[in-house]
C-alpha positions in Angstrom: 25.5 -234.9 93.6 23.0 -233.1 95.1 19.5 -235.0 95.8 16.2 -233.5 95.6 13.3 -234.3 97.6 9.9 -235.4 96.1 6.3 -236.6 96.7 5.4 -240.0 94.4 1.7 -238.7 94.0 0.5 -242.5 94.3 0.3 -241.8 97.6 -2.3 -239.1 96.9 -4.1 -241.3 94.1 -7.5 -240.4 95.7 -7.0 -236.9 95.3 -5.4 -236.4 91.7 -8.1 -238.1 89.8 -9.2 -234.2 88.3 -7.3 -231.4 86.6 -9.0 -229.4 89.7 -7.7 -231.7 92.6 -4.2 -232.0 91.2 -4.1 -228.6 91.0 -4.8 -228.3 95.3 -3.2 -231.8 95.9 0.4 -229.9 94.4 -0.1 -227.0 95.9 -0.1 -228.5 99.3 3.1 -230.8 98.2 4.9 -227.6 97.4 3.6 -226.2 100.7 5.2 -229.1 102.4 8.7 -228.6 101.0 8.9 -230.9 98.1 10.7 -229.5 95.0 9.9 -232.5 92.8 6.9 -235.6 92.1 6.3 -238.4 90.9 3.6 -239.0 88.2 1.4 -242.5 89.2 -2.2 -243.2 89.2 -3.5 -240.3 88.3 -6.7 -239.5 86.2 -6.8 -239.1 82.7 -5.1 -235.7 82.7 -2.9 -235.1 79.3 0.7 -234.4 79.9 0.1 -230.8 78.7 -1.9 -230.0 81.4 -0.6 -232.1 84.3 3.3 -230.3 83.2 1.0 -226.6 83.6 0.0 -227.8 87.0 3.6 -228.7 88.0 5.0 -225.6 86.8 2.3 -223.7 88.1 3.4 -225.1 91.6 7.4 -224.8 90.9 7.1 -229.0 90.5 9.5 -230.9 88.5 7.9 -233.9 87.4 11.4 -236.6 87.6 9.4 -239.9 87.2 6.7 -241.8 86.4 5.0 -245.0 86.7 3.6 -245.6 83.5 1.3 -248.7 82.0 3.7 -251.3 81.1 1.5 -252.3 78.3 1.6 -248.5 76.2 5.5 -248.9 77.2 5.9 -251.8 74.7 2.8 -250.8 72.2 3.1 -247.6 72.2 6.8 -246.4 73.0 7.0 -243.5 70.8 4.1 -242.1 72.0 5.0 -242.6 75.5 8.7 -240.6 75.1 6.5 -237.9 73.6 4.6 -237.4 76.8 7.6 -237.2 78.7 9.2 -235.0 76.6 6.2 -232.9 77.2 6.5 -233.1 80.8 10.6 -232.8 81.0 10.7 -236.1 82.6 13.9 -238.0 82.0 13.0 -241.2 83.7 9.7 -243.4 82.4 8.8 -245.8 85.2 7.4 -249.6 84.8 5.9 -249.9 88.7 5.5 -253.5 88.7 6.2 -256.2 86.8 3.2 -257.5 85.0 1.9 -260.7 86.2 1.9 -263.2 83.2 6.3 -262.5 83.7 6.2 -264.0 87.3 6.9 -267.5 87.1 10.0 -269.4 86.3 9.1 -270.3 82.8 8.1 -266.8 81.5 10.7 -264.2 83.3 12.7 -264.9 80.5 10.1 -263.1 78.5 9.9 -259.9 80.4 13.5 -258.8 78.7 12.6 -260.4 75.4 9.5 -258.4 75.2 11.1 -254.9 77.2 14.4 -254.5 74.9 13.6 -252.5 71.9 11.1 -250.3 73.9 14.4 -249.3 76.7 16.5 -248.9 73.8 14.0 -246.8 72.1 14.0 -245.0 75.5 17.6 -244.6 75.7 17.8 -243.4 72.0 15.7 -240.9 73.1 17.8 -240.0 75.8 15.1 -240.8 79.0 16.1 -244.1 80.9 13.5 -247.0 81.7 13.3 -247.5 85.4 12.0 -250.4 86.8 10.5 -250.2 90.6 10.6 -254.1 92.5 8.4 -255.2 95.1 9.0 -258.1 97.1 8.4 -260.4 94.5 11.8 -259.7 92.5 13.6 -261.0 95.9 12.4 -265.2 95.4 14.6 -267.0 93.2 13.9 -269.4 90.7 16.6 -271.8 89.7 18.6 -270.3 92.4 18.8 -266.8 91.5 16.8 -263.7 92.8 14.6 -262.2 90.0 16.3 -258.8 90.9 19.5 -260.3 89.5 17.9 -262.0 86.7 16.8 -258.7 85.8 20.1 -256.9 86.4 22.0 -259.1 83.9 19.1 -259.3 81.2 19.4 -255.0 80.7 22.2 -252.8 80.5 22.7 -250.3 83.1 22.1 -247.4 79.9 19.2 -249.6 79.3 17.1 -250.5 82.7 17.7 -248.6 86.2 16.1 -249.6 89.0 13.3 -247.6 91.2 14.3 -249.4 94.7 11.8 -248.7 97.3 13.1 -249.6 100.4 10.1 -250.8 102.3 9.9 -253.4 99.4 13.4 -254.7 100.0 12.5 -255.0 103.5 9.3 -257.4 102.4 11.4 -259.6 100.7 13.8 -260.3 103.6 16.6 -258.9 102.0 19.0 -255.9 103.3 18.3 -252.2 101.9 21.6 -251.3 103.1 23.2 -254.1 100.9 20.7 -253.4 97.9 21.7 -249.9 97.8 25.5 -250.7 97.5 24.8 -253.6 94.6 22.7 -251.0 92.7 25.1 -248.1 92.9 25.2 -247.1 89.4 21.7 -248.2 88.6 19.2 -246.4 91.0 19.1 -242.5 90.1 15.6 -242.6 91.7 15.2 -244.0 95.5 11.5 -244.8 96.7 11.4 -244.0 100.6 9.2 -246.0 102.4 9.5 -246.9 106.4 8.4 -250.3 107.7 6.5 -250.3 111.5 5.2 -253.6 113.0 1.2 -253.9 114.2 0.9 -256.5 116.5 2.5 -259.7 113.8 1.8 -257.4 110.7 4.4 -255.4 109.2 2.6 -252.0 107.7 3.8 -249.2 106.0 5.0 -245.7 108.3 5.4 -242.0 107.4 9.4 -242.3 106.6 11.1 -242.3 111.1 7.8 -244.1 111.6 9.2 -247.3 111.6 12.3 -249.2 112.1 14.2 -249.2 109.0 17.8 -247.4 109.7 17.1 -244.2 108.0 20.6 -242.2 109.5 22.6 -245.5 107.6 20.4 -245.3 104.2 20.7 -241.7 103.7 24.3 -241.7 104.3 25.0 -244.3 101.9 23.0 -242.7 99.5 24.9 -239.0 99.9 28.3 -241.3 100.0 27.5 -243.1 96.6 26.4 -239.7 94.9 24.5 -241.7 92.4 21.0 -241.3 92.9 19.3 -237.6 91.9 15.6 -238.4 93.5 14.7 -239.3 96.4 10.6 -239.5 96.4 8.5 -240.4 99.3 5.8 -243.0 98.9 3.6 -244.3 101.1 1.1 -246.9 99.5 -1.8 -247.5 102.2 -1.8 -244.4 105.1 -3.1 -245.0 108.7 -4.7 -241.4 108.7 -4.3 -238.5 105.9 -1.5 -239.3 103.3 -1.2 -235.6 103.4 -0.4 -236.1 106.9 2.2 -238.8 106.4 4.3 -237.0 103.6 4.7 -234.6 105.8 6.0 -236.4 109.0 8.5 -237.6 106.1 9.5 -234.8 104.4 10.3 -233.3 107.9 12.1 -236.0 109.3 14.3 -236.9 105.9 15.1 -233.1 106.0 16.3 -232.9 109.3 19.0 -236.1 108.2 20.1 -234.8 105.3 20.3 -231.1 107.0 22.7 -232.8 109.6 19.9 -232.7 112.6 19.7 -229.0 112.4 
């Protein structure tokens, strides 16, 4: 399977908050390279016009983080956006914060079932994208694999963002392996060290094994998207999806 390459625009929040600066921020994604994005934290743009803007750019809109409450209120309304905007994969991008305690996890499936069957009726897949968090454990397992056994595969994939796996002090490599099957989309996110803080990199910005990653990932041949994502920049984000989009292409390209 063949992976594209794509921008998750919550990296360029600041600058998609308009139908006019979502229009320029894509144009310079598809200047960079990028044949796909991600649609996160932009303004209040309907899906009719933000799926104009994409074409307009030669965009495919794979993914989305969406808000986890219209998911379960509002889940037809939701899969008609998507369908609107040819996007196969409707993304919750972090789990909401009443869920993350021993005695209510249980609820996040109870309350997430019907709508990810809806979704899978509908033929679009719920993906879920972790943060550290899902990597404590309460009552001895990780939340990650409380999660994994609560939802089918058909039901729930995963969004797993690499950097994140990294915060929670567990191994990417290993977390790419156990999610074979369940991670179509693959967030991209380098980790570099500042003095004692760890802080987010363009993607060969850090020290995360990228050569080891990507190879697994081709290997697999079950993810479709790999999308860049840098949450907090240490100059232009424009800047950093760049570096990354250049050094992930020269991998995959086999250092040509």
């Amino acid at each position: 399977m063949n992976m594209t390459l794509g921008a998750q625009l919550y990296t360029l929040r600041m600058y998609t908050q308009t139908p006019e600066d979502l229009d320029c921020s894509l144009a310079q994604v598809a200047k960079m390279g990028y044949e796909t994005v991600q649609i996160s934290a932009i303004g209040p743009i309907p899906a009719e016009k933000v799926r104009e803007l994409c074409d307009k750019h030669g965009l495919k809109i794979v993914l989305t983080h969406t808000d986890p409450v219209r998911i379960l209120r509002d889940t037809e309304a939701v899969i008609k956006e998507h369908d609107i905007m040819g996007c196969e994969y409707i993304g919750i991008g972090m789990m909401p914060e009443k869920y993350r305690s021993p005695e209510w996890l249980a609820h996040f499936a109870q309350d997430y079932k019907e709508p990810a069957k809806k979704i899978a009726a509908a033929g679009k897949r719920l993906m879920y994208h972790n943060h550290n968090l899902e990597f404590q454990r309460f009552g001895g397992k990780l939340i990650m694999e409380t999660l994994m056994e609560a939802f089918t595969p058909e039901e729930m994939g995963f969004t797993l963002d690499t950097y994140w796996v990294q915060m929670g002090g567990a191994d990417v490599c290993d977390w790419l392996k156990i999610l074979k099957d369940r991670i179509p989309c693959v967030h991209l996110k380098d980790m570099a060290v500042q003095g004692m803080q760890p802080i987010m990199a363009p993607v060969g910005g850090g020290n995360l094994p990228w050569e080891k990653i990507l190879g697994i990932l081709k290997e697999q041949g079950t993810t479709q998207h790999l999308l860049v994502e840098q949450d907090i920049c240490q100059g232009s984000p424009f800047d950093c999806l760049e570096q990354s989009y250049q050094y992930i292409k020269t991998i995959l390209d086999g250092g040509k």
